[in-house]
C-alpha positions as a LaTeX table, in Angstrom:
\begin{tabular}{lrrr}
\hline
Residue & $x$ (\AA) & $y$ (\AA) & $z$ (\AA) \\
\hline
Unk1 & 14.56 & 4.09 & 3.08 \\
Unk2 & 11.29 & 5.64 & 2.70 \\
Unk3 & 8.60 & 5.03 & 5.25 \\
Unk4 & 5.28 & 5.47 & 5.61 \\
Unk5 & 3.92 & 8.70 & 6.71 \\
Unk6 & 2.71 & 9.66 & 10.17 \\
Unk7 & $-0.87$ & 10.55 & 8.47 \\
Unk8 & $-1.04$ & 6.72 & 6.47 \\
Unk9 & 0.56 & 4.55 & 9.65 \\
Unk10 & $-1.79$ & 6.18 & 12.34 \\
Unk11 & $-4.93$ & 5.12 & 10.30 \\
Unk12 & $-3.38$ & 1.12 & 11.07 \\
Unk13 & $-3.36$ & $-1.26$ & 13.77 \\
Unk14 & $-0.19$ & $-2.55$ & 13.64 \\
Unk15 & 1.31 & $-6.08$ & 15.72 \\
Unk16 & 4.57 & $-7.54$ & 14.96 \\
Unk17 & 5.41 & $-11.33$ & 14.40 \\
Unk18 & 7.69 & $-12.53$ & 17.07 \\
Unk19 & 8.09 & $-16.31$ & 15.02 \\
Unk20 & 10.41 & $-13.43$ & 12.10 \\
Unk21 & 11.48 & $-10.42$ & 14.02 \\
Unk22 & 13.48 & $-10.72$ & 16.98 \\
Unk23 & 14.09 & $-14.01$ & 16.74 \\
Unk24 & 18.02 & $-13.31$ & 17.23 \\
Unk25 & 16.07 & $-13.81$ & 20.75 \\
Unk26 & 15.19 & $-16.75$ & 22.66 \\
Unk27 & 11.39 & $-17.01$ & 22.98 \\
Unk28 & 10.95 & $-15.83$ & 26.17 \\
Unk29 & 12.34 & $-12.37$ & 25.89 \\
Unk30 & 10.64 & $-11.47$ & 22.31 \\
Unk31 & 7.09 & $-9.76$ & 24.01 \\
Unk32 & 9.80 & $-7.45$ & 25.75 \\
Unk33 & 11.91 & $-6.22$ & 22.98 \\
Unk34 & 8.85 & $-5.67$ & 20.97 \\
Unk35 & 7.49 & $-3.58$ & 23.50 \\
Unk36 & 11.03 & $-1.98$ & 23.79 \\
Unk37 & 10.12 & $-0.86$ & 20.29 \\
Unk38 & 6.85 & 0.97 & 20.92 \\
Unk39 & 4.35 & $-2.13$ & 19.99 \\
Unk40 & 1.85 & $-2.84$ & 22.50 \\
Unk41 & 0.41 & $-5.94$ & 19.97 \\
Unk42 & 2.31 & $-9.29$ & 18.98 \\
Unk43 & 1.24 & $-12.39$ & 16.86 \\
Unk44 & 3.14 & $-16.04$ & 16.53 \\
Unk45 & 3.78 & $-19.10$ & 15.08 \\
Unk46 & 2.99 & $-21.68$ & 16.90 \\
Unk47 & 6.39 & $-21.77$ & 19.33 \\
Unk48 & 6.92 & $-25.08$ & 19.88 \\
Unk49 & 7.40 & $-26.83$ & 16.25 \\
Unk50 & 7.85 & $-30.29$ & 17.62 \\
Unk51 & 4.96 & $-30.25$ & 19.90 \\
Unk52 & 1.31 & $-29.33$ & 20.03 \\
Unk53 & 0.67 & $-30.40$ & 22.87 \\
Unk54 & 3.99 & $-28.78$ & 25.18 \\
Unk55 & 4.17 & $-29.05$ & 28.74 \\
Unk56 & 2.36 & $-26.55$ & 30.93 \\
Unk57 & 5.31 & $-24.73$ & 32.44 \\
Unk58 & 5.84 & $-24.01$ & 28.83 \\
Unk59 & 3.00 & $-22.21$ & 27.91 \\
Unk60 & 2.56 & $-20.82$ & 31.32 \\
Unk61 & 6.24 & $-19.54$ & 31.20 \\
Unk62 & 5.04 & $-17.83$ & 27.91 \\
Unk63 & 1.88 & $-16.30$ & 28.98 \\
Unk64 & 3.86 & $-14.34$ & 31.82 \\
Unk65 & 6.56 & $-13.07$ & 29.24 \\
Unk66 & 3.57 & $-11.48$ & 27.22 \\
Unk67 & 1.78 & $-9.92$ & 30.19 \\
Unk68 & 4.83 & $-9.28$ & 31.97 \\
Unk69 & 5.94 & $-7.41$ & 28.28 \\
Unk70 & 2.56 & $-5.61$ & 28.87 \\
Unk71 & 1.78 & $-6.74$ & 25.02 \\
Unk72 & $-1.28$ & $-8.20$ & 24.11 \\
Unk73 & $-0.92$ & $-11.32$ & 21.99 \\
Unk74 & $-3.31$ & $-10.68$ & 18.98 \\
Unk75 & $-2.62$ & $-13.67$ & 16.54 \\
Unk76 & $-1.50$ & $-17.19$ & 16.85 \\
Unk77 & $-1.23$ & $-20.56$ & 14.36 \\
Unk78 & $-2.18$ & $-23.72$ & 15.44 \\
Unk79 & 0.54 & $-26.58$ & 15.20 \\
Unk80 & 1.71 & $-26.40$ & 11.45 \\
Unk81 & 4.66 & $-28.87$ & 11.64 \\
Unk82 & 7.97 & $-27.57$ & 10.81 \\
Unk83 & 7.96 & $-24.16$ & 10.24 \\
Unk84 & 10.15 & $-22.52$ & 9.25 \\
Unk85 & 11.04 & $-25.53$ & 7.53 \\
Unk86 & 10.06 & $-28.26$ & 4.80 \\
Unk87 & 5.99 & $-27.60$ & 5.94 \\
Unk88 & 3.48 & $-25.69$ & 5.54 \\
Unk89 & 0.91 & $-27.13$ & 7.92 \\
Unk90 & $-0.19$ & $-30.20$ & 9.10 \\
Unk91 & $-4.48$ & $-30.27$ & 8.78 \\
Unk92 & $-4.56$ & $-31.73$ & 5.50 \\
Unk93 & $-1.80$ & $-34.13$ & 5.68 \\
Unk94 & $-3.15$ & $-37.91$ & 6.42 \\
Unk95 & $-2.39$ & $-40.01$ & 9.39 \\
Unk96 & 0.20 & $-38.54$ & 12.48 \\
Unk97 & 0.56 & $-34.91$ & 11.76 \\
Unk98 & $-3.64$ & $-34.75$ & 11.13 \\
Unk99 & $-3.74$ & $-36.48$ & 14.31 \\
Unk100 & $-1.07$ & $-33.67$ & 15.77 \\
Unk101 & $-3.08$ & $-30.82$ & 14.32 \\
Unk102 & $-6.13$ & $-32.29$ & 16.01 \\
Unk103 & $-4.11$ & $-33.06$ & 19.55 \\
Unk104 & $-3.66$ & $-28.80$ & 19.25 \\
Unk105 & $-6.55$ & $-26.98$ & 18.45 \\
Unk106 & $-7.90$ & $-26.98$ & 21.94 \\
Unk107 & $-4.46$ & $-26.30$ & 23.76 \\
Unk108 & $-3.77$ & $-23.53$ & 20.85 \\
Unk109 & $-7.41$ & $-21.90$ & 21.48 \\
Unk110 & $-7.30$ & $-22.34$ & 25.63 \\
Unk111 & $-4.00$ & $-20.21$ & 25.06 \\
Unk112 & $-5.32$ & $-17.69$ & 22.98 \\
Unk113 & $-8.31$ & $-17.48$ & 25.22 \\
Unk114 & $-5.75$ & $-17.13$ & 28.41 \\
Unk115 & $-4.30$ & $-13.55$ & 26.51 \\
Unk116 & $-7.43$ & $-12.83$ & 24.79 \\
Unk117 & $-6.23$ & $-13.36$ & 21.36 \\
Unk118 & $-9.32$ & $-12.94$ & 19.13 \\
Unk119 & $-7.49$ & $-14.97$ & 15.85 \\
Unk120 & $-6.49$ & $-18.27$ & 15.25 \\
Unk121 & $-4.53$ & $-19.44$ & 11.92 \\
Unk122 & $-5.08$ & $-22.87$ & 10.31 \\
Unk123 & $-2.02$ & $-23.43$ & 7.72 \\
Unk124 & $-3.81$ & $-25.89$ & 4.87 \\
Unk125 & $-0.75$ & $-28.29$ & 4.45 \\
Unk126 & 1.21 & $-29.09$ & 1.32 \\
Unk127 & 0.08 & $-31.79$ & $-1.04$ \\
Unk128 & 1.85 & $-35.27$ & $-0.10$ \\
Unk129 & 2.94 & $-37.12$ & $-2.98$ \\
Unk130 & 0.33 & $-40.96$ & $-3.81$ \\
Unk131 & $-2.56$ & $-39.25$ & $-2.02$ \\
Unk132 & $-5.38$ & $-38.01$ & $-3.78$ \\
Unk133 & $-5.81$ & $-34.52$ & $-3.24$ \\
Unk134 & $-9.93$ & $-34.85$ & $-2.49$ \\
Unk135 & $-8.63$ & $-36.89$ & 0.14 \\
Unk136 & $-6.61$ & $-34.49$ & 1.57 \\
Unk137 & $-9.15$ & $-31.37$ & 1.14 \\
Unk138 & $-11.93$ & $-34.10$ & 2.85 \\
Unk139 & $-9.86$ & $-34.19$ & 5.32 \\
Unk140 & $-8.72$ & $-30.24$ & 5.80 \\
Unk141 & $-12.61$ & $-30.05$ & 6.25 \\
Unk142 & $-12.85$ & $-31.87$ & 9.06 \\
Unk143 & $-10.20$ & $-30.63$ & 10.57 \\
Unk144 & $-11.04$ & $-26.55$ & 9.74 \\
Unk145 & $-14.63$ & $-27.69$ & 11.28 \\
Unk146 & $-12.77$ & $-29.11$ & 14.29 \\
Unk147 & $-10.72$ & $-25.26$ & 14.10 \\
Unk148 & $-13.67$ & $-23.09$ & 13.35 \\
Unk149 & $-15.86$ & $-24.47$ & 16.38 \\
Unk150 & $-12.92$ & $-24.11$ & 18.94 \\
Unk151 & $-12.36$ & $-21.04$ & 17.55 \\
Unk152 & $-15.54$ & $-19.87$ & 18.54 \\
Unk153 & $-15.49$ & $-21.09$ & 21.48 \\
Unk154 & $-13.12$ & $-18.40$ & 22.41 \\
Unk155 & $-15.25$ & $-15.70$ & 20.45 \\
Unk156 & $-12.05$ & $-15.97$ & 17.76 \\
Unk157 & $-11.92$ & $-16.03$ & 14.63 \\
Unk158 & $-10.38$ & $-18.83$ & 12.26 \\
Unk159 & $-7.93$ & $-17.62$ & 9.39 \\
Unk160 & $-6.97$ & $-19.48$ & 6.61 \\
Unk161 & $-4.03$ & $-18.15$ & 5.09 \\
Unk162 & $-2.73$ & $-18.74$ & 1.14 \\
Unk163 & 0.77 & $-18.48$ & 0.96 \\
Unk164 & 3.40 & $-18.25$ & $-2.51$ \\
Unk165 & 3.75 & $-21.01$ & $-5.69$ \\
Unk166 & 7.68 & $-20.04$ & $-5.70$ \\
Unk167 & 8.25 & $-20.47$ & $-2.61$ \\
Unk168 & 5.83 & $-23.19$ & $-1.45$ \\
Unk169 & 4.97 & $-25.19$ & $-4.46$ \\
Unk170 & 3.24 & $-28.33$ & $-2.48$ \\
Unk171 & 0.92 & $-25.82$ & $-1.05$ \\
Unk172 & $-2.23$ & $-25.88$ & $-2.98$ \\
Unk173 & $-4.02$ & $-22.56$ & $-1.44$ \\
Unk174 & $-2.02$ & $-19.92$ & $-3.39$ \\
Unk175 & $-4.41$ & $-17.78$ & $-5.00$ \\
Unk176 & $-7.02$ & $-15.22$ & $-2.92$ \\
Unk177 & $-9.75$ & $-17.36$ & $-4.72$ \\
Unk178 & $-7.64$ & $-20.42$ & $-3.54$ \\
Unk179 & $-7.82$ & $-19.26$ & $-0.12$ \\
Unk180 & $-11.56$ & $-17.76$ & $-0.06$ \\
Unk181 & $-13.23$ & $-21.31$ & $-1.80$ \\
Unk182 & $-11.76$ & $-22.75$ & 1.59 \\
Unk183 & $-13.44$ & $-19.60$ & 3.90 \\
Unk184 & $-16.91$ & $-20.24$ & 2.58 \\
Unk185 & $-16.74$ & $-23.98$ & 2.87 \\
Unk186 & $-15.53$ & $-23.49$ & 6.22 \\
Unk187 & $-18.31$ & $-21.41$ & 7.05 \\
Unk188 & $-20.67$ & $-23.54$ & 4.90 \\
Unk189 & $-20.44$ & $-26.79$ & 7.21 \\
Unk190 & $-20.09$ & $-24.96$ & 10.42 \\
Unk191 & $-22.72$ & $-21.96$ & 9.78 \\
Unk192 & $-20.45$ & $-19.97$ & 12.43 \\
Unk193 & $-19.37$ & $-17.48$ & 9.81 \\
Unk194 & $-16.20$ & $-16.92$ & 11.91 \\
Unk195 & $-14.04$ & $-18.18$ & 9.25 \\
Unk196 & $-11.92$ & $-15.74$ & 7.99 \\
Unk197 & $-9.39$ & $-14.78$ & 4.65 \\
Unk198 & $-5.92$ & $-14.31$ & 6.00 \\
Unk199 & $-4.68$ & $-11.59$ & 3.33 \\
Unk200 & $-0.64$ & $-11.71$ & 2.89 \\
Unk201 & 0.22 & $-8.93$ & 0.70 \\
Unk202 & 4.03 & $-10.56$ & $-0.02$ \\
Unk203 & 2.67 & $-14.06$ & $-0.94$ \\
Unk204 & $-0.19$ & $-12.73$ & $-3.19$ \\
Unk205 & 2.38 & $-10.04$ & $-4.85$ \\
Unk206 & 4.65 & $-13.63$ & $-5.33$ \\
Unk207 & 1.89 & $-15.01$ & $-6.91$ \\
Unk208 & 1.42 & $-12.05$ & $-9.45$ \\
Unk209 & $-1.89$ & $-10.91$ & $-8.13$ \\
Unk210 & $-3.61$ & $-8.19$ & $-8.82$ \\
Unk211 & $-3.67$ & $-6.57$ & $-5.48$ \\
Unk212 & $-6.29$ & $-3.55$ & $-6.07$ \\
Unk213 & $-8.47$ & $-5.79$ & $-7.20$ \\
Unk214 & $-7.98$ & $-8.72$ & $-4.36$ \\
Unk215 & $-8.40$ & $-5.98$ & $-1.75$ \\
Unk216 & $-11.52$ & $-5.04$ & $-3.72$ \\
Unk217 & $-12.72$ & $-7.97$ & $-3.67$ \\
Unk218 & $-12.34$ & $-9.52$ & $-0.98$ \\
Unk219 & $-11.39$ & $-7.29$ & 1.91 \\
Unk220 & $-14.80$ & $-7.62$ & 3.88 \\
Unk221 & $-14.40$ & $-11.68$ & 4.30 \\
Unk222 & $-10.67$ & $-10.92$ & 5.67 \\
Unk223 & $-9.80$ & $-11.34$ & 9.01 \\
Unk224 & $-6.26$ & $-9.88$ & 9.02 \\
Unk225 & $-3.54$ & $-8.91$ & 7.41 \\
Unk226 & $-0.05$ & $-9.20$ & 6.73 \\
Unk227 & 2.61 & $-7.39$ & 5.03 \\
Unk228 & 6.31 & $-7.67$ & 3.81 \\
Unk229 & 8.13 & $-5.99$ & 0.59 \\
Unk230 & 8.35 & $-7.76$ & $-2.36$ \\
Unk231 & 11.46 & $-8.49$ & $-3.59$ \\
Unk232 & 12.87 & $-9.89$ & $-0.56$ \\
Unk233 & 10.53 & $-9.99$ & 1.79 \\
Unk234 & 11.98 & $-7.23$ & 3.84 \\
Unk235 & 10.56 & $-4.80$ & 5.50 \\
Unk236 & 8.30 & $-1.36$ & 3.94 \\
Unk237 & 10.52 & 0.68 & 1.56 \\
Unk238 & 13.12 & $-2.24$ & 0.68 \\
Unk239 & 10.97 & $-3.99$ & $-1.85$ \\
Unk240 & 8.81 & $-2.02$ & $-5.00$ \\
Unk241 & 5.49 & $-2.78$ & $-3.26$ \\
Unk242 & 3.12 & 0.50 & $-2.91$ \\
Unk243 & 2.17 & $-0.90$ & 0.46 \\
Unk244 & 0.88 & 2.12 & 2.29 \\
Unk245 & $-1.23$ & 2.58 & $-0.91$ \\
Unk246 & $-2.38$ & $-0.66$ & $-0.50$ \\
Unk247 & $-3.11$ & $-0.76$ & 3.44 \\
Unk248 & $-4.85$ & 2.75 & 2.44 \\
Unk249 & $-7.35$ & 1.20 & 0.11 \\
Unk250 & $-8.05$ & $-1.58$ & 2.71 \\
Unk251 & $-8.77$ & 0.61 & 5.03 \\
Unk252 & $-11.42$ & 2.26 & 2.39 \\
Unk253 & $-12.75$ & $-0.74$ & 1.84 \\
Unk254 & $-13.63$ & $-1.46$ & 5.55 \\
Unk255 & $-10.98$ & $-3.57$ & 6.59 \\
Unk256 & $-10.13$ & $-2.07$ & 10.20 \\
Unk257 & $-8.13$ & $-5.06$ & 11.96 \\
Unk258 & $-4.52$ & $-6.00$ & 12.43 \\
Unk259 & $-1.99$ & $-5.23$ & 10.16 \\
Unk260 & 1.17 & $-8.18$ & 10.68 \\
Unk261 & 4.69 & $-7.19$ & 10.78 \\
Unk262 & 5.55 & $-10.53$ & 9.23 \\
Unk263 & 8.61 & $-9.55$ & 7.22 \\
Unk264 & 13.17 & $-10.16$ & 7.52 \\
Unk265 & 14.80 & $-7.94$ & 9.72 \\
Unk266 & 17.65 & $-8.15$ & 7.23 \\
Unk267 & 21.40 & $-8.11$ & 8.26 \\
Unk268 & 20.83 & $-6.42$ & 11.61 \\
Unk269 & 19.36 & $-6.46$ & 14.44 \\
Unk270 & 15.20 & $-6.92$ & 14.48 \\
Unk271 & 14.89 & $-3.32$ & 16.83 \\
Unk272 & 16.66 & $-1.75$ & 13.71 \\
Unk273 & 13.64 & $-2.96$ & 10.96 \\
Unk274 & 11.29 & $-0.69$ & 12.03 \\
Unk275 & 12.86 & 2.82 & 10.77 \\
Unk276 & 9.86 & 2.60 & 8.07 \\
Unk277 & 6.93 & 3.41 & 10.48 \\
Unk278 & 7.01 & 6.18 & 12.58 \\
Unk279 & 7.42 & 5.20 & 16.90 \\
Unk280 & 4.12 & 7.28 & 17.49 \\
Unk281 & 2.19 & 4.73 & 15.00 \\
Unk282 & 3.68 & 1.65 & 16.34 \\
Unk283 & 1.43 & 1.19 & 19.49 \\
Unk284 & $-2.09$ & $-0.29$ & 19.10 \\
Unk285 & $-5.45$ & 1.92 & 18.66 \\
\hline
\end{tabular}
């Protein structure tokens, strides 16, 4: 498999999901193996899909496994319902699971703030069938407002992400413009400005996307990044995407923050994914 070269990885910041790699793992002993592996930077899902509000021996228990790992925890989502599952978020959908997004956002950001994790994803929430979709972006509003402001409380940022029509169809942020009209609104009712494009390489490649020209144009309002081949969604060198080219022309376009390992480990073991990118360029500058 090709990989990226030592010149091209050393110019990223690179932190690997633990909610897609290593998850052969229980939870708890995720920070450690990624460590084992020569990162020193880790982002999640939120952990606990049934609860946004879990006990505190939980997320106390979780905090030690990522200092203990000696990792620093650099991204995390708020509650987003099931996922990996049927959803795709919770902030837009009406009734219980707005109410469960909202029950979060302060336990999500006090945890970030605990490992000093300086970014916080909001998932948007798929479309729900007999509700008027103002209604539901009225109510993302709110709730991104609600988000943003917590988010700086913490000095973090707030990402909004835009994921892939094929593969989340209910989802109605999957275009960079999608995603960005939701950024500036954000940042419109708050005046924070700490609103932020989460910029997926794999979903906007799904989407057909012009990818020069979405880096071009919109690299300076992104907060982070995240990569995966395309097909598959496997890791660098198993798909046709150019994405050290692409991470390259980020980086010339001023984009200097994380890059997310948020790709498939494949048919073997997550510490064997990461052939691509050389063990000298795996720990965090």
């Amino acid at each position: 498999m090709p990989g990226f070269s030592m010149d091209a990885a050393a110019e990223q910041r690179f932190n690997v999901n633990l909610s897609i790699l290593f998850t052969e793992l229980p939870l708890l002993e995720r920070p450690a193996a990624a460590a084992a592996a020569d990162f020193t930077a880790v982002e999640l899902w939120w952990p606990w899909v049934d609860s946004p509000t879990p006990e505190r021996a939980e997320l106390d228990a979780l905090k030690k496994a990522i200092e203990d790992a000696g990792v620093q925890l650099t991204g995390l989502n708020f509650y987003a319902g099931q996922l990996p599952g049927p959803d795709r978020g919770a902030l837009s959908i009406p009734g219980e699971e707005s109410e469960r997004f909202r029950a979060n956002v302060d336990v999500a950001a006090d945890f970030a703030q605990s490992l000093g994790c300086g970014a916080l994803n909001a998932l948007y929430g798929n479309r729900v069938e007999g509700v008027d979709p103002a209604v539901q972006d009225e109510l993302a509003l709110e709730n991104l407002v609600l988000a943003a402001r917590a988010a700086d409380r913490i000095g973090a940022a707030l990402l909004i992400e835009t994921l892939n029509k094929p593969e989340s169809p209910l989802y109605p942020l999957v275009t960079a413009p999608a995603g960005i009209a939701v950024v500036d609104k954000v940042n419109e009712a708050t005046g924070l400005g700490n609103a932020k494009f989460l910029m997926d390489l794999y979903h906007l490649s799904m989407n057909g996307e012009n990818l020069p020209s979405v880096i071009d144009r919109y690299a300076a309002k992104t907060g982070h990044v995240q990569i995966a081949d395309n097909p598959g969604r496997g890791a660098p060198g198993t798909g046709s995407l150019p994405l050290e080219e692409l991470l390259g022309r980020l980086r010339k376009q001023g984009y200097e923050g994380w890059v997310g390992l948020e790709y498939k480990p494949g048919d073997r073991p997550s510490a064997e994914a990461f052939e691509w990118l050389p063990a000298e360029a795996r720990a965090a500058r």
